[in-house]
C-alpha positions as CSV (number, residue, x, y, z in Angstrom):
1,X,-1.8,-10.1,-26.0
2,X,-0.7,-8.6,-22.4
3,X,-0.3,-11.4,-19.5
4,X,0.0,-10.9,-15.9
5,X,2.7,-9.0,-14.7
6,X,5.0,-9.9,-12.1
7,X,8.2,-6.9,-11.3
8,X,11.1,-6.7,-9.5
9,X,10.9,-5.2,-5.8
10,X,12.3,-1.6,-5.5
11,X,14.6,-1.9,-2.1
12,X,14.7,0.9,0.7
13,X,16.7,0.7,3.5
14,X,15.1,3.4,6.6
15,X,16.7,3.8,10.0
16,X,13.5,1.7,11.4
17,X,13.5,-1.0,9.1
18,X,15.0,-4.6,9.3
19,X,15.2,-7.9,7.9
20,X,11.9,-9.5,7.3
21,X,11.5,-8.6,3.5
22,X,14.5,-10.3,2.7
23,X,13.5,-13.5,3.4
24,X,11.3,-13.2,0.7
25,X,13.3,-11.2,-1.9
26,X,16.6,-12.1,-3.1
27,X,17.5,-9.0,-4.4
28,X,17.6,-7.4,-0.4
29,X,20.3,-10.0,0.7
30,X,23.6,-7.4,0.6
31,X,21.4,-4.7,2.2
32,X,20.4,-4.3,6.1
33,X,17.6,-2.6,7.8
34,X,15.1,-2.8,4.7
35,X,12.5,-0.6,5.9
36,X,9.8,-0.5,2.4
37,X,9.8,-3.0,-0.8
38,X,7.8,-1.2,-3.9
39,X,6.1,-4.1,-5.2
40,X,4.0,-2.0,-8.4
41,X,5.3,1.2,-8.8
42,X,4.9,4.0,-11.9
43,X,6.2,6.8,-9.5
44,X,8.6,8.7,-11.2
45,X,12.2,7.6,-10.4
46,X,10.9,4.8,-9.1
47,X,9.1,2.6,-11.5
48,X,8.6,-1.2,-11.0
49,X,10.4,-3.3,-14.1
50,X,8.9,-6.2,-15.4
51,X,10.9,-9.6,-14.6
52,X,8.5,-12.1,-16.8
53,X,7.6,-12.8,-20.4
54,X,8.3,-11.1,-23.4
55,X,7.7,-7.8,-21.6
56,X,11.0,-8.2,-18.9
57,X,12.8,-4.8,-18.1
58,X,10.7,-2.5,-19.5
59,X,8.9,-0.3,-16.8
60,X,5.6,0.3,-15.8
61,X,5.2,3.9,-16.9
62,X,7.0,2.2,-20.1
63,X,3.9,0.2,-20.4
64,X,1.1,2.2,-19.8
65,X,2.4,4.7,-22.7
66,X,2.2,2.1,-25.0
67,X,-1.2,-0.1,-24.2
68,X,-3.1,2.7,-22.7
69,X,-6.4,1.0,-22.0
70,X,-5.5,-2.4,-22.4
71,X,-3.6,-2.7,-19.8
72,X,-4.9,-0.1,-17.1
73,X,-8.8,0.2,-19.0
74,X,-9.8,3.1,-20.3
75,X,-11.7,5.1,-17.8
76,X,-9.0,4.8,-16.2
77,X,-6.5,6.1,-18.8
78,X,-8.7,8.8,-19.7
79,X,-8.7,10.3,-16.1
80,X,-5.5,9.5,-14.9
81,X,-2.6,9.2,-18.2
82,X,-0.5,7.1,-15.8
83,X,-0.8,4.2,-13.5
84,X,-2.5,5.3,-10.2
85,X,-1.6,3.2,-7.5
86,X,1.3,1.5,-5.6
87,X,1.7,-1.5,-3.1
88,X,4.6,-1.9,-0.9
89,X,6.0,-4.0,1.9
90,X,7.1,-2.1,5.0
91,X,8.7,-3.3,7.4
92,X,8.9,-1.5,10.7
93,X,10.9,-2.8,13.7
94,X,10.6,0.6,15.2
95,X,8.1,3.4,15.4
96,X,7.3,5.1,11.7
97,X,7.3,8.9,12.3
98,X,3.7,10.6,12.8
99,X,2.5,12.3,9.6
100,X,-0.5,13.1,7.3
101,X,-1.1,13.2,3.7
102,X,-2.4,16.0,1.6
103,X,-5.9,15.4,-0.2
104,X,-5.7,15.8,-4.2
105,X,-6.6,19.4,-3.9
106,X,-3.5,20.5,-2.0
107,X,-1.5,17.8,-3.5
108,X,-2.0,19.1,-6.9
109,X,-1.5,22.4,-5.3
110,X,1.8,22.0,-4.1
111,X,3.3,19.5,-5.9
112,X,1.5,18.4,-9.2
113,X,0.8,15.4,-7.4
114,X,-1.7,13.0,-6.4
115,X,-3.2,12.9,-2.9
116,X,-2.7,9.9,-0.7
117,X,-5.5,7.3,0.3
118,X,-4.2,4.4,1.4
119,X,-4.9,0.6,3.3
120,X,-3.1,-0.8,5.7
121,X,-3.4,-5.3,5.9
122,X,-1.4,-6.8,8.7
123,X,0.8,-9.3,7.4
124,X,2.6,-10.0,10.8
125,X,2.7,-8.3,14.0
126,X,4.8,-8.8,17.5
127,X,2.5,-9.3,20.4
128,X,2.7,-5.3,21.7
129,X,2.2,-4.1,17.9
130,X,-0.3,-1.1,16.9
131,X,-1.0,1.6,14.4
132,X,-2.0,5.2,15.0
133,X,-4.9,6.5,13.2
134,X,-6.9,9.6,13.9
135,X,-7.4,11.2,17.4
136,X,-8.4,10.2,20.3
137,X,-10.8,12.8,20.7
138,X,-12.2,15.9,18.6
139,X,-9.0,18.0,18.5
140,X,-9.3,21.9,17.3
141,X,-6.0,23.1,15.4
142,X,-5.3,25.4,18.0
143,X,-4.5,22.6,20.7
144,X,-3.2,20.7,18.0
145,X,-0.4,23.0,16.9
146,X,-0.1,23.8,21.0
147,X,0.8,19.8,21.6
148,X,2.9,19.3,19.0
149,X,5.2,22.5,20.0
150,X,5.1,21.3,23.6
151,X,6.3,17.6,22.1
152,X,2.5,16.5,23.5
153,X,0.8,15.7,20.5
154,X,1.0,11.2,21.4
155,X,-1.4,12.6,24.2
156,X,-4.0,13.2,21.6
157,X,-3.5,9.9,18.7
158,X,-5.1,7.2,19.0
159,X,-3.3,4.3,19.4
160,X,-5.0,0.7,17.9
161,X,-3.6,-2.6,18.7
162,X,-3.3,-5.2,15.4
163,X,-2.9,-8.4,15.0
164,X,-2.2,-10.4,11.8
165,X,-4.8,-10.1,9.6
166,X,-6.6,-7.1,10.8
167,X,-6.5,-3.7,8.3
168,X,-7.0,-0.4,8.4
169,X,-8.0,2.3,5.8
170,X,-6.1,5.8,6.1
171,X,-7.6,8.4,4.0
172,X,-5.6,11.4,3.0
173,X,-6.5,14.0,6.1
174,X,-5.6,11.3,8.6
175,X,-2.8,12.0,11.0
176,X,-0.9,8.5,11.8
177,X,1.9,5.9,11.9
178,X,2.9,2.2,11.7
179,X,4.2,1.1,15.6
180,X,7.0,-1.2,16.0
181,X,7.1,-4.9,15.4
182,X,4.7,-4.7,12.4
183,X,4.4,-5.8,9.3
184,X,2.2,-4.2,6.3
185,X,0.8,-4.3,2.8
186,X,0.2,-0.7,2.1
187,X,-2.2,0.0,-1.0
188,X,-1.9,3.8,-1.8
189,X,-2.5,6.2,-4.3
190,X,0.3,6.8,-6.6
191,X,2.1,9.6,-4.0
192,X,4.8,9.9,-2.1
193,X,4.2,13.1,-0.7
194,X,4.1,12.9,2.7
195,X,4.0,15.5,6.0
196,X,6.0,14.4,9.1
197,X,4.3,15.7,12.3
198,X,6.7,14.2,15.2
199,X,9.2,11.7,15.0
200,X,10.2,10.8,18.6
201,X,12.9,13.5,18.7
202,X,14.7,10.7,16.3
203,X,18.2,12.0,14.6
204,X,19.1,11.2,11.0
205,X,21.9,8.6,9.8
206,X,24.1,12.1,10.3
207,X,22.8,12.7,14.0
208,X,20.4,15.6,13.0
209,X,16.9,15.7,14.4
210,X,14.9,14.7,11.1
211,X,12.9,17.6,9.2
212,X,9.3,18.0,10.2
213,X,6.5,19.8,8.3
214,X,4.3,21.6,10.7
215,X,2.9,24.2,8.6
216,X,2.3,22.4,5.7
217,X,0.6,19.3,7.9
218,X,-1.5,21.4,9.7
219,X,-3.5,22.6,6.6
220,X,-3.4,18.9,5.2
221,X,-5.1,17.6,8.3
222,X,-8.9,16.7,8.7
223,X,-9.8,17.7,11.8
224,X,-13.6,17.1,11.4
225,X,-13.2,13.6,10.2
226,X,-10.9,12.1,13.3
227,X,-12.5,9.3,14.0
228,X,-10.9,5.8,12.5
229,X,-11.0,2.2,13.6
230,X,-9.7,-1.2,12.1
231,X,-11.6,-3.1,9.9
232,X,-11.3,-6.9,10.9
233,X,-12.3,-8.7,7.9
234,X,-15.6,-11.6,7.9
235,X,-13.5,-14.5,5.4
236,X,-15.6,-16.9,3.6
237,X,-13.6,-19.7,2.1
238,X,-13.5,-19.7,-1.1
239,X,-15.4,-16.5,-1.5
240,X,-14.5,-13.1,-2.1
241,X,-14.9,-10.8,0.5
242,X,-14.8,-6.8,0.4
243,X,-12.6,-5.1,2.3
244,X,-12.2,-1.7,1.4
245,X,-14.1,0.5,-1.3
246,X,-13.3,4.0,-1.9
247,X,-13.5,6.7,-5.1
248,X,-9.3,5.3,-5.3
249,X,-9.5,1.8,-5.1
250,X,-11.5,-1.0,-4.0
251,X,-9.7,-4.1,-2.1
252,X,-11.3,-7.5,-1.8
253,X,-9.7,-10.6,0.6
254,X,-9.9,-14.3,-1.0
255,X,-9.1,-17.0,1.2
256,X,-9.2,-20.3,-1.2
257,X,-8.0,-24.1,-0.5
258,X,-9.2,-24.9,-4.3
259,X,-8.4,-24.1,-7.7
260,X,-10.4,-20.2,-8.3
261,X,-12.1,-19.0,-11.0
262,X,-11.7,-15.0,-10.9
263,X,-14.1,-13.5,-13.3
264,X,-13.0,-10.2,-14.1
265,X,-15.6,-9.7,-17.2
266,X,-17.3,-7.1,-14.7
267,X,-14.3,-5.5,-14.1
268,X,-13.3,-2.7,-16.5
269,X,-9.4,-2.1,-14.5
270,X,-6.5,-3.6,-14.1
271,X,-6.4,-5.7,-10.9
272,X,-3.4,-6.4,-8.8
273,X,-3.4,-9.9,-6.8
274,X,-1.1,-9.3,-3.6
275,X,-0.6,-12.8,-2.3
276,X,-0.8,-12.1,1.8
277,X,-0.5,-16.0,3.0
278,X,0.8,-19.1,1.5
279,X,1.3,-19.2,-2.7
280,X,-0.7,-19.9,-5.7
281,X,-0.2,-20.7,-9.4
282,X,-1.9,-18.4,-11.6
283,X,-3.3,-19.9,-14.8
284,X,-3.9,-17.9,-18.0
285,X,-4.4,-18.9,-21.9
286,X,-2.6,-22.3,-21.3
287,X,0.4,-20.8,-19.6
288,X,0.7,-20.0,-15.5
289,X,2.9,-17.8,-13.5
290,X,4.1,-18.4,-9.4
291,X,3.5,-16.1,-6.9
292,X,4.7,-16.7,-3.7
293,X,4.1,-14.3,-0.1
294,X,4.5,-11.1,-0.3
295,X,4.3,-11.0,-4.0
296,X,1.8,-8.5,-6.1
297,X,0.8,-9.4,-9.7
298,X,-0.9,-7.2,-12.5
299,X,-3.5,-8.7,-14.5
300,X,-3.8,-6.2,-17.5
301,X,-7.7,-4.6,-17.9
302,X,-8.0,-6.4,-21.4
303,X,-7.9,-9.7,-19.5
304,X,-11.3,-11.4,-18.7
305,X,-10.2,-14.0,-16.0
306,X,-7.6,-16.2,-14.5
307,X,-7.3,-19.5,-13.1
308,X,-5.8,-19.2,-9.2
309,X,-4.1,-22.8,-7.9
310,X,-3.4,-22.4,-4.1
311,X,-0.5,-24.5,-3.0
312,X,-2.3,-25.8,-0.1
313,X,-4.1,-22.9,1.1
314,X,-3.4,-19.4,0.3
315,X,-4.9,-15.8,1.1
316,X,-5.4,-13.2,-1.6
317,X,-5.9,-9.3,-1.7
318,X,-7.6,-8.6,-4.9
319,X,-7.2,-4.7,-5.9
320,X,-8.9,-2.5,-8.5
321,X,-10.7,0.7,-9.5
322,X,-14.2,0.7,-9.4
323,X,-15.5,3.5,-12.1
């Protein structure tokens, strides 16, 4: 029978990273300026291992070819043949270039790939810390290709303060960036195609201005649907609260001081419990598993429930995909 899954962060150092990950992850402490930490991963070249049970070192993608269903369910399976999402830590101590993602259509398109939905949940954030999400007015792709040739184009984004605890959902279509002094869960699609619009006039590790994608952004971008605001989520203790719901994924926020029954009977997906505050201890078929910050877990489709033990208190996002 499948467990839950726990895997070992996949380390990227960026130019605008730093060094809050590796407090929390062991494997970070030779390398500087972490800028991302792939918690679950099944992208290709970069799929998360497995570091408990009998399952340790083999991969994600590994996985899913062998238990289909079981451990993804099998909608899921049927539509997708691989696992669909990834979470990562990212860690930003300076601005994150400006970009956009492609929907599925053009993803497909151009690079037999998935599009790229994602979430944004503020884990930390310095005093002066924002995201950029959308415009800050209705923009026509004319004066958007004039600003961003005249090096205008922060004119036109807007720019939201965050705080911890406040999230934001990005669909693919949606011009923006993470600002400095900010800490993020990202929840995404299983992509990593990505379009850089601007990136400060910023020069690579070998002092050349990094490569932008003007032409292929411009086509990716929504310009109809511009509008996007944070989502400052109403907690309940003890309760499950939604978050997010879309076609890609639906996230759910927990807040618990007392042992948690999560019935997932209802729930025909995997789910991945991304611990956000504090730690639990996560009880299955008489055996239990820790999870500290920062830390995602896997429970497999087949599995109808665990027990969740807070040390203390502890804050949960709950991830799946509702079909």
């Amino acid at each position: 029978m499948l467990y839950p899954l726990k895997f070992k962060p996949i380390l990227f150092p960026k130019i605008w990273g730093g060094n809050k990950i590796k407090k929390h992850c062991s494997e970070g402490e030779k390398l500087e300026n972490i800028g991302e930490s792939w918690e679950v991963s099944a992208v290709e070249g970069y799929c998360s291992e497995v570091e408990n049970g009998f399952l340790a070192e083999n991969t994600l993608d590994e996985l899913v070819e062998v238990y289909l269903g079981e451990l993804v369910g099998d909608k899921i399976f049927n539509e997708y043949g691989e696992f669909p999402l990834l979470v990562k830590i990212i860690d930003a101590t300076q601005n994150l270039s400006i970009q956009v993602h492609p929907n599925d259509e053009i993803a497909a398109e151009r690079h037999n790939s998935f599009g790229k939905t994602e979430m944004w949940y503020v884990l930390d954030a310095e005093p002066n810390a924002f995201i950029i999400a959308g415009f800050n007015k209705k923009i026509t792709e004319k004066e958007y290709l004039k600003a961003v040739a005249n090096n205008t184009i922060e004119d036109y984004l807007k720019k939201i303060p965050i705080k911890k605890g406040d999230a934001i959902f990005i669909p693919a279509g949606c011009v923006h960036a993470i600002g400095q002094g900010s800490l993020i869960l990202e929840i995404q699609q299983s992509s990593d195609v990505t379009y850089r619009i601007f990136d400060y006039n910023r020069l690579d590790n070998n002092g050349l201005p990094r490569e932008l994608h003007t032409k292929l952004a411009v086509d990716a971008i929504d310009f109809d649907n511009w509008e996007h605001n944070k989502i400052v989520p109403k907690i309940l203790p003890n309760t499950i609260s939604k978050l997010v719901d879309c076609e890609y994924f639906t996230t759910n926020i927990l807040e618990i001081d007392q042992k948690f029954e999560l019935d997932l009977t209802k729930i025909f997906s995997f789910v991945l419990l991304s611990v956000v505050e504090g730690e639990i201890v996560c009880e299955y078929s008489n055996e239990k598993i820790e999870v500290k910050i920062l830390e995602t877990i896997l429970i497999p489709a087949e599995m109808n429930g665990v027990s969740i033990i807070p040390k203390g208190k502890a804050k949960i996002l709950e991830t799946f995909i509702n079909n």
